[in-house]
ZADO-1210 file (C-alpha; in nm, 4 decimals, padded with zeros to 6 digits):
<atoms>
<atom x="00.1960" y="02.1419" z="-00.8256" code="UNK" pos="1"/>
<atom x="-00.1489" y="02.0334" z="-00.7966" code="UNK" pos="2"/>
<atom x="-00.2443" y="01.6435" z="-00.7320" code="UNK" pos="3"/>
<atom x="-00.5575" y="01.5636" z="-00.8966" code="UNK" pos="4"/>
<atom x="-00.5088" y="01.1864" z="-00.7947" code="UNK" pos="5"/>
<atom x="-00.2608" y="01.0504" z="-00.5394" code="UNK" pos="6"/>
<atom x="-00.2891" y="00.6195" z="-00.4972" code="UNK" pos="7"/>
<atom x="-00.1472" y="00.5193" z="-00.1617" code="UNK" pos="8"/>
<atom x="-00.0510" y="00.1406" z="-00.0941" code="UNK" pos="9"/>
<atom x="-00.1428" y="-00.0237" z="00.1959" code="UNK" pos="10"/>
<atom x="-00.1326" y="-00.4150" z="00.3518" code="UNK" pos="11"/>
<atom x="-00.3378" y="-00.3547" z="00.6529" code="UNK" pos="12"/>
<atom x="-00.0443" y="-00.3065" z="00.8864" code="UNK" pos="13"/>
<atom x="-00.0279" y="-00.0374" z="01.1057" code="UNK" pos="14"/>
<atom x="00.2743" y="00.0964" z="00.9404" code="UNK" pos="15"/>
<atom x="00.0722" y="00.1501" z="00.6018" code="UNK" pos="16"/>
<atom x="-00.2116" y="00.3032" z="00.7852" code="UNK" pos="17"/>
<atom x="-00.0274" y="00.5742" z="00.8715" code="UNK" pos="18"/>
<atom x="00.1074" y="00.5783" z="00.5162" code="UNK" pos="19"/>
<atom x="-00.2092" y="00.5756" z="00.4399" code="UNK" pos="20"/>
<atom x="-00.3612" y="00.9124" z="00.6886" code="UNK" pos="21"/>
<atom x="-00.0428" y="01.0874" z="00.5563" code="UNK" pos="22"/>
<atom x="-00.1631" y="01.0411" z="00.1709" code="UNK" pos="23"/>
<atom x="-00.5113" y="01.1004" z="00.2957" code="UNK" pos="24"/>
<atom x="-00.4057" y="01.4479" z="00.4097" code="UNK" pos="25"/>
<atom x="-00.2589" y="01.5427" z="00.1284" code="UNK" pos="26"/>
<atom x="-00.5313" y="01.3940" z="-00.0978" code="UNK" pos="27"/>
<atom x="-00.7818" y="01.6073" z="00.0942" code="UNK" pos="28"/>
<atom x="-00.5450" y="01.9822" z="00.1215" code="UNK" pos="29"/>
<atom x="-00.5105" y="01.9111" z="-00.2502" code="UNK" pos="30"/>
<atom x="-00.8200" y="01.8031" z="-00.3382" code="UNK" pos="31"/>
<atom x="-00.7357" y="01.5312" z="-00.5191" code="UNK" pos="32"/>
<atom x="-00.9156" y="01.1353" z="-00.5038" code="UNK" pos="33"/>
<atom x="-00.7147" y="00.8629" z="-00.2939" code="UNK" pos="34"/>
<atom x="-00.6697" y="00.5653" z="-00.4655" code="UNK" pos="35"/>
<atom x="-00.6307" y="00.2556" z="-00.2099" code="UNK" pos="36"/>
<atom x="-00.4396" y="-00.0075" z="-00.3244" code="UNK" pos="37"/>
<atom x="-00.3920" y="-00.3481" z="-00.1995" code="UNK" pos="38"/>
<atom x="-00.1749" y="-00.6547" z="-00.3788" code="UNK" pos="39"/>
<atom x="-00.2212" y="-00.9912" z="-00.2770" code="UNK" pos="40"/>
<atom x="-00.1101" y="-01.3472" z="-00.4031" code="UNK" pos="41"/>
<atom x="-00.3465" y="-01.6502" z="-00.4220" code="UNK" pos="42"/>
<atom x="-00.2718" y="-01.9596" z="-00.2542" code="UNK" pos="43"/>
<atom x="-00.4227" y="-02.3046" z="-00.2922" code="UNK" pos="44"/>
<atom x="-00.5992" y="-02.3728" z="00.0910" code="UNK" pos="45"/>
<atom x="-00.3505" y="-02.6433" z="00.1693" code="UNK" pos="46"/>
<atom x="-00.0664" y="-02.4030" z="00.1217" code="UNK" pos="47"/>
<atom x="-00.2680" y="-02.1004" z="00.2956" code="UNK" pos="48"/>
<atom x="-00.3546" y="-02.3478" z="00.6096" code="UNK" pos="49"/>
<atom x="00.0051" y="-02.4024" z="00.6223" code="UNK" pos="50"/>
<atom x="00.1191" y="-02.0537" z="00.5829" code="UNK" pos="51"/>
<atom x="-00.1342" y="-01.9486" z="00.8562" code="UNK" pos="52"/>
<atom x="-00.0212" y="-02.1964" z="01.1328" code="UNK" pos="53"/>
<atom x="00.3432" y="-02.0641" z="01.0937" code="UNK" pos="54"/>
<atom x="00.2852" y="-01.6983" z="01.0571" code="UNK" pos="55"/>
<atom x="00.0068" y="-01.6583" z="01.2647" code="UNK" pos="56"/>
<atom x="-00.0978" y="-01.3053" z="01.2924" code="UNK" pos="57"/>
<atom x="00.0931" y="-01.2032" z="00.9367" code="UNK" pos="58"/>
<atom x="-00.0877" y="-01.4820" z="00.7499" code="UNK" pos="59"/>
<atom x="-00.3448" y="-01.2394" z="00.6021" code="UNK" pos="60"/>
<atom x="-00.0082" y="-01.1079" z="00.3852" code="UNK" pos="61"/>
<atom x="-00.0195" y="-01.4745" z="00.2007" code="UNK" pos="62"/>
<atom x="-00.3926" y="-01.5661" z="00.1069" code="UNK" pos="63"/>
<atom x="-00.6415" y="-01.4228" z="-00.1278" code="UNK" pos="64"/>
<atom x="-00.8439" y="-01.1056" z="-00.2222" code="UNK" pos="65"/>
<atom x="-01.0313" y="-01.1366" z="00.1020" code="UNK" pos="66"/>
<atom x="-00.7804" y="-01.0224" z="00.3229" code="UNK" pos="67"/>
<atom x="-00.6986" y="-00.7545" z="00.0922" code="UNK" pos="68"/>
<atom x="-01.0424" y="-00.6411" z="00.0722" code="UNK" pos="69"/>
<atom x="-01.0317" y="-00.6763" z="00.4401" code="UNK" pos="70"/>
<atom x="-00.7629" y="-00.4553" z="00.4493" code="UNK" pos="71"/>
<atom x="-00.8671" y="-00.1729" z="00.2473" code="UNK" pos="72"/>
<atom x="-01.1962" y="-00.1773" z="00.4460" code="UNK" pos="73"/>
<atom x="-00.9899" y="-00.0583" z="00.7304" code="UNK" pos="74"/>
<atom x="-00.7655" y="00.1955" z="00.5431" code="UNK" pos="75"/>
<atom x="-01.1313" y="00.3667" z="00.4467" code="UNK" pos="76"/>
<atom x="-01.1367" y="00.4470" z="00.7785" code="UNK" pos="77"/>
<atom x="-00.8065" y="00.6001" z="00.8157" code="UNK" pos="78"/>
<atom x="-00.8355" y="00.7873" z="00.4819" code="UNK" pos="79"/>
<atom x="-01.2022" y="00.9197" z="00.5852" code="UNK" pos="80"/>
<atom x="-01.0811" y="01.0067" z="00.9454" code="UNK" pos="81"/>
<atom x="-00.7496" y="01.2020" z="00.7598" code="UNK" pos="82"/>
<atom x="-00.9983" y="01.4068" z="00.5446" code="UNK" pos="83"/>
<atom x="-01.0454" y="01.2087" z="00.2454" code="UNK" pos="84"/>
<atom x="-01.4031" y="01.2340" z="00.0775" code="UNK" pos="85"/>
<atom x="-01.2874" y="01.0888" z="-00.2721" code="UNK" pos="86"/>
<atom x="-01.2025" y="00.7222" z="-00.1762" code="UNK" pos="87"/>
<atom x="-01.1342" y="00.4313" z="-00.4222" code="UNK" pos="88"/>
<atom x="-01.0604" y="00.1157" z="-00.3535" code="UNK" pos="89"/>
<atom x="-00.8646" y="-00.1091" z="-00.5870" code="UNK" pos="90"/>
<atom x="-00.7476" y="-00.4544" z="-00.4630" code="UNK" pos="91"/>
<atom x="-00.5361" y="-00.6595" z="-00.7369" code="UNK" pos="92"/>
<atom x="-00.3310" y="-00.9858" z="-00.7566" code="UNK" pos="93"/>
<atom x="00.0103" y="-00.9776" z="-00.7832" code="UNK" pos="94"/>
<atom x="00.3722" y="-00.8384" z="-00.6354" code="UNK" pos="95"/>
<atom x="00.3271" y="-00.5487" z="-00.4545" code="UNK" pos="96"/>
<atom x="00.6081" y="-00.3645" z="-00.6691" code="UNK" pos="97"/>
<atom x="00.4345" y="-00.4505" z="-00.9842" code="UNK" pos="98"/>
<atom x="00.0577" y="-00.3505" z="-00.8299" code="UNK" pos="99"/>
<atom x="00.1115" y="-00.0676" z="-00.7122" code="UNK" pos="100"/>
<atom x="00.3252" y="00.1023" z="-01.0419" code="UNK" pos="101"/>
<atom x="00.0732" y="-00.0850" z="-01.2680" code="UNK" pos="102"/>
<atom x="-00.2196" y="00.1095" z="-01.0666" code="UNK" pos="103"/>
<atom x="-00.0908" y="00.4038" z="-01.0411" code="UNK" pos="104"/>
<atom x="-00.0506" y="00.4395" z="-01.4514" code="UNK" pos="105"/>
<atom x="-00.3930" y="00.3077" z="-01.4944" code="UNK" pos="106"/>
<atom x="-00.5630" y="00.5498" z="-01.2723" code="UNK" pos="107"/>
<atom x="-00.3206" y="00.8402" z="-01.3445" code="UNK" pos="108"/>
<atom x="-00.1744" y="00.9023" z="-01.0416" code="UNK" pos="109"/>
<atom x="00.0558" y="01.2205" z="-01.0091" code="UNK" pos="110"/>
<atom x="00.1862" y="01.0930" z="-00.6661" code="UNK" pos="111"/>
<atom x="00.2529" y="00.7340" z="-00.5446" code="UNK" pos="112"/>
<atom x="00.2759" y="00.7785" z="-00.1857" code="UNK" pos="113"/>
<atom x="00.4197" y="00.4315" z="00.0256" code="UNK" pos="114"/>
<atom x="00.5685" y="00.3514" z="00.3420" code="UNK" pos="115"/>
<atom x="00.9628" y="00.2925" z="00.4191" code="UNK" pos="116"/>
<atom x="00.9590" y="-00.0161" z="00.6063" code="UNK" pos="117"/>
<atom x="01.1894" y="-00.2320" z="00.4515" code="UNK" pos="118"/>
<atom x="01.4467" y="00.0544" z="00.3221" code="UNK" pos="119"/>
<atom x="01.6304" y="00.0100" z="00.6916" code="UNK" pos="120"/>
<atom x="01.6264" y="-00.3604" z="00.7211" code="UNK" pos="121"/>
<atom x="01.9364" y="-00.5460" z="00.6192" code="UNK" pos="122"/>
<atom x="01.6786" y="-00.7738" z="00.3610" code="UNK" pos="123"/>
<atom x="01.5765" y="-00.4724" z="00.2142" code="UNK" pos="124"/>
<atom x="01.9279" y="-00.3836" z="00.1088" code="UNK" pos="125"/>
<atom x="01.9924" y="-00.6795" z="00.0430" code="UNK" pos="126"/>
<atom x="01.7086" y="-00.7832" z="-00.1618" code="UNK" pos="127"/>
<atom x="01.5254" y="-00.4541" z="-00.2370" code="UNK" pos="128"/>
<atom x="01.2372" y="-00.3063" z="-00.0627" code="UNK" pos="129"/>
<atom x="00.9035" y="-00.1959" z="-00.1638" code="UNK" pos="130"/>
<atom x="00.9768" y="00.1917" z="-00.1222" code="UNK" pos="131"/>
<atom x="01.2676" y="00.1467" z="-00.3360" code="UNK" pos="132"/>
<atom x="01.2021" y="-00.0432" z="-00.5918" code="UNK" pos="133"/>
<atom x="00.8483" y="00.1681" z="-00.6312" code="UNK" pos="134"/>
<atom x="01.0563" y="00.4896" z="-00.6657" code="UNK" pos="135"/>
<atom x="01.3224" y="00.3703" z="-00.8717" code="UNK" pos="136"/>
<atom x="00.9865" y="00.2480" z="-01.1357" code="UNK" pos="137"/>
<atom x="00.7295" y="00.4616" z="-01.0862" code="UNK" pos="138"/>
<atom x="00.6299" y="00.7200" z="-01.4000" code="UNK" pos="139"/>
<atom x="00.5063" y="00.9662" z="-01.1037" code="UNK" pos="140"/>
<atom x="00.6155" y="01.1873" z="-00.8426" code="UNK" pos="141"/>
<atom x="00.6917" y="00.9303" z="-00.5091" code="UNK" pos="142"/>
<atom x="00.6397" y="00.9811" z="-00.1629" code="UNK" pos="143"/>
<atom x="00.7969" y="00.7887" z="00.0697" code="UNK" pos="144"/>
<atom x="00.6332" y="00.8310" z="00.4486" code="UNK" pos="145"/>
<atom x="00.8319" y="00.7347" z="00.7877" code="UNK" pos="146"/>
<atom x="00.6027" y="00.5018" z="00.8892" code="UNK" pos="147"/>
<atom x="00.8550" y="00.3229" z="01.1048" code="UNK" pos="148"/>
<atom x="01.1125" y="00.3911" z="01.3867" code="UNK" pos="149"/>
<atom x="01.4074" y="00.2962" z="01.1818" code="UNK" pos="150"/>
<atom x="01.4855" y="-00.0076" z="01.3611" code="UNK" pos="151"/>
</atoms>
């Protein structure tokens, strides 16, 4: 099978950037255009100051588009560096579950591709993980990338 579009999810972490090269790869042995996608949840500033203080380096996860722009910015460069020359970048509001499936129908993905943090962590069992819940809902094939060590 041929992919003539493959949409990769990323939140800037370095887990989802090599989610990201992986589904850049393929995007470019295929020849196929990478969709970059980025969900992100608004947050009134008093609630985002807050937010920041206590999560410190993770706080771009919890505030607007900006970070998510910020974000896909950098995954660019990981797709480009991978091989990708067909790059699009779509940044959307909302749970990362629902983004990403909702994306992927609208640009016609044949292959989701996302990382597996969260499948190993007792809250993902618990409470369901990204990779998991993406696979179990996508209407395309699903990749799911070892982007961590498991831990």
């Amino acid at each position: 099978m041929t992919y003539r579009t493959v949409l990769v999810g990323t939140d800037g972490s370095a887990s989802s950037f090599r989610a990201v090269s992986a589904a850049a790869s393929l995007a470019s042995a295929t020849g196929a255009t990478l969709v970059l996608a980025c969900a992100y949840l608004p947050m009134r500033e008093s609630v985002r100051a807050a937010a920041a203080d206590r999560l410190g380096d993770l706080a771009y996860k919890v505030s607007g588009s900006t970070p998510a722009d910020d974000a896909l910015r950098a995954a660019r460069g990981h797709a480009v560096a991978a091989g990708a020359s067909d790059v699009v970048l779509a940044a959307e509001q909302g749970d990362a579950v629902d983004v990403l499936v909702s994306l992927a129908t609208r640009h016609r993905a044949d292959l989701l591709v996302v990382g597996n943090r969260g499948l190993n962590s007792l809250a993902g069992r618990l409470l369901g993980s990204v990779p998991s819940a993406v696979s179990h809902r996508a209407a395309c094939d699903v990749l799911i990338v070892h982007t961590t060590d498991g831990r």
